[in-house]
N, C-alpha and C positions, 0 to 999 in steps of 0.2 A: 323502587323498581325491583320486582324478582330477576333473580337468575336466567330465567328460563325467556325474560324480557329483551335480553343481550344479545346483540349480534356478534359474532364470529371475525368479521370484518373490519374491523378495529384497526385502523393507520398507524402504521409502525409510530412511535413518537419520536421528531421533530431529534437528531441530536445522537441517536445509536449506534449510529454506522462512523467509521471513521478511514482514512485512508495510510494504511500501513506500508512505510515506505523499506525499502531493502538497499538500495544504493543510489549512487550518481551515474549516471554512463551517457555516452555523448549525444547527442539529439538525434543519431539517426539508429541509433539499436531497437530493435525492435524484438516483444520477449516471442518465443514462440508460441505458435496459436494453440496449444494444449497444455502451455505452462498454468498448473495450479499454485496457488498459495497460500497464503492462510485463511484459515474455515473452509478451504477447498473454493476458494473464488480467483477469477480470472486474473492474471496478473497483466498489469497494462504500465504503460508510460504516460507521464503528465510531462511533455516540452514546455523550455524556457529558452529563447535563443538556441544556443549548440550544444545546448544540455538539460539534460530530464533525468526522472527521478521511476526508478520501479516501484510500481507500487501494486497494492491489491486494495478490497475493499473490504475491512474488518466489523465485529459487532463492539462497539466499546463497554458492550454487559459482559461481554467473556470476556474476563482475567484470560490474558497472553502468559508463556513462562511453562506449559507442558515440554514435556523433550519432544512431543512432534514439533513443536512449534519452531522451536531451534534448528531441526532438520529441515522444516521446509524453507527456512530464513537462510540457512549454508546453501542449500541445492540451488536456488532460485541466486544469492551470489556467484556459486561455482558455477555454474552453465552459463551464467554472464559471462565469468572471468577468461572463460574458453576461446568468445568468439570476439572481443572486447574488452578495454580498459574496464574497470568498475571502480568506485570508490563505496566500500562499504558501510552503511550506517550503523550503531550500534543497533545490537539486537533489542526493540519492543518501541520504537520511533514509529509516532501515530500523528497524525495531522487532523484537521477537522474535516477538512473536503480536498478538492482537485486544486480550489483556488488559494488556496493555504498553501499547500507544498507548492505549486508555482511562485505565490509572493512571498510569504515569510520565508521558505527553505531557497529556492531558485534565486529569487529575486532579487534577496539581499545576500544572497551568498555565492553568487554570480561569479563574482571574483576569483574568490581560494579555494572555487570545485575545479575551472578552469584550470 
């Protein structure tokens, strides 16, 4: 098949995106609605019981580790930490999806976030 035979359209493959998490904070914080994060994507919460995790939604092709990246990882803690408990993750904690960080990170650490 040539070049010129290729469509443009091409589905992301299956596995690139991952969900970058920032901290612990209690199940009813909610980020604000213009909070960015990293790659400049929305920052949201995945609840577990009385606690959830901030997260955004990264590309797992781009290498994390720039100094913006660092900054948007502090800002998005510090403006938790303002209005809210926070427990913060180490900087560059990536999960595979929403239901990762609910199970593996929530789920089973339910406990000692508490």
């Amino acid at each position: 098949m040539s070049t010129s035979d290729q469509t443009t359209d091409v589905p992301e493959r299956e596995g690139t995106k991952g969900f970058y998490v920032y901290g612990i904070v209690p199940a009813d914080v909610e980020p604000e609605a213009d909070a960015v994060g990293m790659c400049d994507s929305k920052v949201d919460v995945v609840k577990q019981g009385d606690i959830a995790a901030l997260v955004s939604e990264v590309s797992v092709d781009r290498p994390l580790g720039k100094p913006e990246d660092l900054r948007v990882h502090a800002h998005i803690l510090d403006g938790t930490s303002r209005v809210a408990p926070v427990l913060p993750l180490r900087f560059g904690a990536v999960l595979t999806d929403a239901d990762a960080v609910k199970e593996e990170l929530l789920g089973e650490h339910a406990d000692e976030f508490a």
